[in-house]
LUMVO-818625 format. One record per residue (C-alpha): x, y, z; residue in three letters. Coordinates in pm, whole numbers, m for minus. Example, Ala and Ser with C-alpha at 12.3 -4.5 7.8 and 13.67 -1.06 7.14 Angstrom:
<recs>
REC    east   north      up  rest
REC    1230    m450     780   ALA
REC    1367    m106     714   SER
</recs>
This chain:
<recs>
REC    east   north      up  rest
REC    1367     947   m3702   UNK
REC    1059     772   m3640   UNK
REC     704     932   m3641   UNK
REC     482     913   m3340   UNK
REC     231     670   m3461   UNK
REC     m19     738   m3197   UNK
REC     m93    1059   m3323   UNK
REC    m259     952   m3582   UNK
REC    m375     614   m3446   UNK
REC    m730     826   m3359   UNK
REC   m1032     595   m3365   UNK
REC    m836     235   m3443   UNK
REC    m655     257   m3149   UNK
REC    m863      80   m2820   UNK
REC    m863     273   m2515   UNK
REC    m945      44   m2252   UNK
REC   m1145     165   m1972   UNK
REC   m1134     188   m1654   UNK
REC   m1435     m71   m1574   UNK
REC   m1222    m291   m1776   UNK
REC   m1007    m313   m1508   UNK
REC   m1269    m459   m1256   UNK
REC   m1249    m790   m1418   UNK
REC    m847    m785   m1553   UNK
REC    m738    m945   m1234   UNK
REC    m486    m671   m1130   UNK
REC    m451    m627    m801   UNK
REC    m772    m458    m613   UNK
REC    m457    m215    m434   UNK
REC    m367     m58    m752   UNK
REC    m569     217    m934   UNK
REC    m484     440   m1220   UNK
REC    m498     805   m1010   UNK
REC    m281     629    m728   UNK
REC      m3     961    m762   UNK
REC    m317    1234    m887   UNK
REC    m228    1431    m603   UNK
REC     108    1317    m517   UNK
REC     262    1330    m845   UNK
REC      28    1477   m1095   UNK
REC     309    1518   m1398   UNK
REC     354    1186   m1368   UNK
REC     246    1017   m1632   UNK
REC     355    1315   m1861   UNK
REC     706    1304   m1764   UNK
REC     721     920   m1862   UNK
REC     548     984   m2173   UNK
REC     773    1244   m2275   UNK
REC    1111    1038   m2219   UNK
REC     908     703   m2426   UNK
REC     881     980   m2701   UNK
REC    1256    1058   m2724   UNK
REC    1375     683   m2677   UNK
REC    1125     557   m2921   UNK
REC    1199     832   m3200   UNK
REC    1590     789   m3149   UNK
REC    1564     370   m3192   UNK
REC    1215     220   m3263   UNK
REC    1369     m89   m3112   UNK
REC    1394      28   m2798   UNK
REC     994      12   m2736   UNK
REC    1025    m352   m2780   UNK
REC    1278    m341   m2521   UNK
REC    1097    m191   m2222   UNK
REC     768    m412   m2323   UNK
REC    1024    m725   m2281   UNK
REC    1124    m576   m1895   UNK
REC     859    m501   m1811   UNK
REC     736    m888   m1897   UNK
REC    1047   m1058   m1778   UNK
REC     968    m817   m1385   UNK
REC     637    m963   m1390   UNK
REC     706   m1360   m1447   UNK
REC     993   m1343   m1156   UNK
REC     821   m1324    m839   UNK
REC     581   m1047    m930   UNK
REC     604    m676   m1085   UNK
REC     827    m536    m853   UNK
REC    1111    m391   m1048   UNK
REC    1360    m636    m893   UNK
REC    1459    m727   m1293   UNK
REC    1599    m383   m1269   UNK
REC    1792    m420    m945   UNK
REC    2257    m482   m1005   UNK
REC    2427    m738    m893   UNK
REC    2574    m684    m563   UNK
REC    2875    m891    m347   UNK
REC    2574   m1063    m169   UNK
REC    2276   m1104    m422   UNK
REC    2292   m1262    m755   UNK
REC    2018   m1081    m964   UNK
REC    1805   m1165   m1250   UNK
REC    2025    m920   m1522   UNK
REC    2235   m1189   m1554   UNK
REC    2031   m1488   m1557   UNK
REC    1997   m1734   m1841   UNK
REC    1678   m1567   m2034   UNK
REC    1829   m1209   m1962   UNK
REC    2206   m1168   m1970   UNK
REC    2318   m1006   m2290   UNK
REC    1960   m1010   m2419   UNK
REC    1753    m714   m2209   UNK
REC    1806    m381   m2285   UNK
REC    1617     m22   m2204   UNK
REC    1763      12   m1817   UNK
REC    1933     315   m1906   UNK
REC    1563     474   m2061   UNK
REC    1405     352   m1726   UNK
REC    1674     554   m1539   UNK
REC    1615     842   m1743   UNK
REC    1272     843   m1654   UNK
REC    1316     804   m1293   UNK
REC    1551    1067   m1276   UNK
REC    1319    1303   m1399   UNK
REC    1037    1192   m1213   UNK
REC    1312    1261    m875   UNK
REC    1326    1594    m993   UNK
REC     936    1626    m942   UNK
REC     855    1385    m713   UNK
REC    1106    1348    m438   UNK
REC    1064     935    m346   UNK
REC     713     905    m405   UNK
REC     716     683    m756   UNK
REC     819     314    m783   UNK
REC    1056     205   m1047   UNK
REC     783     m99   m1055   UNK
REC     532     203   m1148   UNK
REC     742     379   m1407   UNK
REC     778      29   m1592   UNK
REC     472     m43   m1611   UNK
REC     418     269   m1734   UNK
REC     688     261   m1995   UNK
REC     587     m67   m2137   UNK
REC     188     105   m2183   UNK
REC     353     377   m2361   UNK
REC     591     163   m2538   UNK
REC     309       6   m2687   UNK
REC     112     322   m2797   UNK
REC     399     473   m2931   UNK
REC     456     138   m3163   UNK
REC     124     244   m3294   UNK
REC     m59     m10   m3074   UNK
REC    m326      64   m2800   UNK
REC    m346     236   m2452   UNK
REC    m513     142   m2136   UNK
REC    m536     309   m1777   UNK
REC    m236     143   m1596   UNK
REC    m341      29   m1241   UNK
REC     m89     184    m976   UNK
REC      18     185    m628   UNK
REC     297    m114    m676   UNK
REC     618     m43    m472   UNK
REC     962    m159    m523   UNK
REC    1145    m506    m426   UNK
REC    1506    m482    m227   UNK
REC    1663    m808    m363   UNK
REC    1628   m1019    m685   UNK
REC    1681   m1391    m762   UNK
REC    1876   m1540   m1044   UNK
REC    1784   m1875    m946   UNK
REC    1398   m1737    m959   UNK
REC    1473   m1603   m1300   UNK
REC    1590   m1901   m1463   UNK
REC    1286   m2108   m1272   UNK
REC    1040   m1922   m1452   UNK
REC    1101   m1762   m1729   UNK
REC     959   m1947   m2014   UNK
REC    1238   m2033   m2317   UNK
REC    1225   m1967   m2711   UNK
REC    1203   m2376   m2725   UNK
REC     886   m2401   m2491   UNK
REC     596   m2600   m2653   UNK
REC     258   m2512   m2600   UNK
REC     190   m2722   m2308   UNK
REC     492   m2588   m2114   UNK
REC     371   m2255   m2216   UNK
REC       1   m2230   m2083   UNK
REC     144   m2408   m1760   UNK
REC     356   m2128   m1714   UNK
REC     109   m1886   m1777   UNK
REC    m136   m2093   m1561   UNK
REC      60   m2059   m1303   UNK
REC      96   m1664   m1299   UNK
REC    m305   m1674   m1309   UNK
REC    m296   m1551   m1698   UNK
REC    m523   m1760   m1910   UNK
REC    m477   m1919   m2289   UNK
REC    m598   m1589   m2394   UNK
REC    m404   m1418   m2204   UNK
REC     m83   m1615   m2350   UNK
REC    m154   m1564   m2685   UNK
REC    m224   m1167   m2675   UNK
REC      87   m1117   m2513   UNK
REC     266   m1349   m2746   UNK
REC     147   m1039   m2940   UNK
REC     438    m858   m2819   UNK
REC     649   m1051   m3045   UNK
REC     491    m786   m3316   UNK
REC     750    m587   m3253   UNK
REC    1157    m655   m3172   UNK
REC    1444    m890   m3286   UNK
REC    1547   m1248   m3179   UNK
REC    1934   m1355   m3161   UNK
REC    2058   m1661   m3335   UNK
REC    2119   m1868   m3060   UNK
REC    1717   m1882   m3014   UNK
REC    1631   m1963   m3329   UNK
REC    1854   m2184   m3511   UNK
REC    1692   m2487   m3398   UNK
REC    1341   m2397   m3517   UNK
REC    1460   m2324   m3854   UNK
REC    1698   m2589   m3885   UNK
REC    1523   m2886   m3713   UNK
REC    1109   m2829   m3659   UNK
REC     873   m2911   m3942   UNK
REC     616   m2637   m3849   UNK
REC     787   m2420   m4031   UNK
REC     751   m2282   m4427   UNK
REC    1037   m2360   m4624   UNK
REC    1135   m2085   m4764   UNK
REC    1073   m1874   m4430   UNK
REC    1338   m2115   m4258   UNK
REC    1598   m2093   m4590   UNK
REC    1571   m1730   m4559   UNK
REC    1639   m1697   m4193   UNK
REC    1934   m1937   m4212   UNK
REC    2132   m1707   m4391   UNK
REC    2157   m1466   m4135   UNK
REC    2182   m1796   m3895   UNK
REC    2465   m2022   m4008   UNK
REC    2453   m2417   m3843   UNK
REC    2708   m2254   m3616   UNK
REC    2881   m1916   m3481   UNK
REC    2689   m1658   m3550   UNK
REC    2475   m1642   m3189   UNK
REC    2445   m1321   m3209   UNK
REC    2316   m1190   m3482   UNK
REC    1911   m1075   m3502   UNK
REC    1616   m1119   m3717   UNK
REC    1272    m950   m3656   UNK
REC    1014   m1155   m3473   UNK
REC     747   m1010   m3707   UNK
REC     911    m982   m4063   UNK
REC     626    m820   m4216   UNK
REC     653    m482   m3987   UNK
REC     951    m527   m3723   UNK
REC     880    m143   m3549   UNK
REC     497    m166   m3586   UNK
REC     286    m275   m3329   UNK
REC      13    m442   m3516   UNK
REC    m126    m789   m3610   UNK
REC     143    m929   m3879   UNK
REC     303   m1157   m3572   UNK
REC     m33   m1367   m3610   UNK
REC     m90   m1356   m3968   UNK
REC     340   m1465   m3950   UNK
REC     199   m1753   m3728   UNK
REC     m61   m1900   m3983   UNK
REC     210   m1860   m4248   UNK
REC     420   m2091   m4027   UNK
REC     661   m1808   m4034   UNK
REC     658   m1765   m3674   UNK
REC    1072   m1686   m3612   UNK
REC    1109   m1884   m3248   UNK
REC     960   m2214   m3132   UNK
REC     759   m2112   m2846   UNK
REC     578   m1831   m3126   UNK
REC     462   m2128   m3392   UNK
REC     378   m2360   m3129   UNK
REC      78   m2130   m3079   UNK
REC     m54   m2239   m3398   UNK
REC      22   m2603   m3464   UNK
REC    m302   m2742   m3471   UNK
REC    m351   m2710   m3079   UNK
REC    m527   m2493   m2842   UNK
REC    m422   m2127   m2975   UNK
REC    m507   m2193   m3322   UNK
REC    m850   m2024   m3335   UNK
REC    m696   m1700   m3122   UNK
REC    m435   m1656   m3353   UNK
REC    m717   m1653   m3658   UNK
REC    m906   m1418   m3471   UNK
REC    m616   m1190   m3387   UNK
REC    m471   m1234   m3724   UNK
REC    m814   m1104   m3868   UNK
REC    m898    m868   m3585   UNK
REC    m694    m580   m3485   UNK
REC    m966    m472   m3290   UNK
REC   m1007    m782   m3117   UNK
REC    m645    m823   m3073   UNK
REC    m598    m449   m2937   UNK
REC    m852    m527   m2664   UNK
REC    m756    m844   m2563   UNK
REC    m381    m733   m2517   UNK
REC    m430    m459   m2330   UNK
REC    m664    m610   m2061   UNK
REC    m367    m884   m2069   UNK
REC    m131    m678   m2001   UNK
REC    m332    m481   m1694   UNK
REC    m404    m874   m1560   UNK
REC     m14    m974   m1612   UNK
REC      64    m598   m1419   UNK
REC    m147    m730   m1132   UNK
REC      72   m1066   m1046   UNK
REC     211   m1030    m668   UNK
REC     259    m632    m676   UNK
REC     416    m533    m321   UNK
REC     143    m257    m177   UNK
REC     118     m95     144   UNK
REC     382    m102     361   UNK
REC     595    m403     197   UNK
REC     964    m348     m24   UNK
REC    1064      61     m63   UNK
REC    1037     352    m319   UNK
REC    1393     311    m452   UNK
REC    1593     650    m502   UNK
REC    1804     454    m806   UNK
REC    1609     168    m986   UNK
REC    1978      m1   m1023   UNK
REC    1977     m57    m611   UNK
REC    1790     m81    m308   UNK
REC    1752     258    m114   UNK
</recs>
């Protein structure tokens, strides 16, 4: 069983304030008391299911953080990466980046169905993500931060959009700040959310090349790894991201990168002598500074094309439109 690390996280952990979110970016339609009155247990309810997942499989944290990343790249943070395949819509579960790879749904439908039981069709599944992937953090032993809210849920999904913009394990840096760019998240916003990677496994498949062919890579780090990756077969099987401290949310990933140690691609190319290198030194040397800058990331990257107001639905079932 695992402990709950944010008990005794205290002092080192940031709390990010709510004037922090003035300047994040996210979306002026979202605010953290969005369901005070509408759904006050809220917050407690999602917290409380986190706990359980977390403490059953550590992993699992790592898990909702990815969803919750992989809803906000594809057209927004609108929960359609939780939506099923149906006769007429080919989703984004099955896309390139995503089939056989994300995992947590069942958690999030946990959650929601306990947040039914309080709040008849009042929260998002968009909401409860992004709320999932805060506590997922905390929980990790990482920071919290108010969570701006108010986002309401898409009724379709896009494969196509998915494999458009999702950004691969063999992106170099260029391809990645373009990416980023493009969803309005800065360099520093890419490389405190590369932060993630702190945390959760890679398969095979999106490694092998790094530590077979690329030559920013340590030696021994790329020996070691290629015995749980063989040339070929073998797709499947995982190595941590961060080797140092695979269920810990904390600032090995970065120390990893200046070690050249970094397990996929995309994660070294943010320091190999280019435009990341001096974030990942201060991250590396700055939990602080790392904490901080993730967290007012993560309430910018929450803030990309939410659907307010009258637009998409409070789904009933996060798995299909009502």
């Amino acid at each position: 069983m695992m402990p709950d690390f944010s008990a005794g996280y205290g002092l080192l952990a940031v709390v990010v304030m709510v004037s922090l979110l003035a300047g994040s970016g996210a979306d002026a339609q979202l605010w953290p008391e969005f369901y005070a009155t509408s759904c006050p247990k809220l917050q407690g309810v999602v917290r409380s299911v986190m706990a359980q997942a977390v403490r059953r499989d550590p992993r699992m944290g790592a898990s909702i953080l990815r969803l919750f990343f992989h809803d906000c790249f594809v057209n927004g943070c609108d929960a359609s990466v939780l939506l099923d395949d149906t006769p007429t819509m080919a989703g984004e579960k099955n896309s390139g980046g995503n089939a056989n790879s994300l995992l947590g749904y069942e958690v999030i439908d946990a959650i929601k169905a306990r947040v039914e039981a309080t709040c008849r069709s009042t929260v998002s599944c968009a909401d409860i993500l992004a709320l999932a992937a805060r506590d997922a953090v905390n929980l990790l032993g990482g920071p919290t931060w108010p969570v701006p809210l108010g986002r309401r849920d898409a009724r379709w999904a896009s494969m196509a959009a998915a494999n458009a913009n999702l950004p691969p394990a063999s992106a170099g840096i260029d391809d990645l700040v373009a990416r980023f760019a493009a969803k309005g998240l800065s360099l520093r916003d890419l490389t405190a959310l590369s932060g993630a990677h702190t945390v959760g496994a890679a398969k095979c498949s999106k490694f092998r090349r790094h530590v077979y062919n690329d030559s920013n890579v340590d030696p021994a780090f790329a020996m070691f790894r290629r015995r749980i990756c063989p040339a070929a077969g073998g797709d499947a099987r995982l190595a941590p991201l961060d080797s140092t401290s695979p269920n810990r949310f904390d600032v090995s990933y970065y120390r990893d990168l200046m070690a050249r140690r970094g397990l996929l691609h995309s994660d070294q190319e943010l320091f190999n002598n280019g435009p990341a290198d001096e974030l990942v030194r201060l991250y590396g040397a700055n939990g602080n500074a790392f904490d901080r800058d993730f967290a007012a990331a993560m309430v910018k990257m929450g803030g990309i094309s939410p659907l307010t107001g009258g637009a998409g639905e409070i789904r009933i079932n996060c798995r299909k439109s009502n």
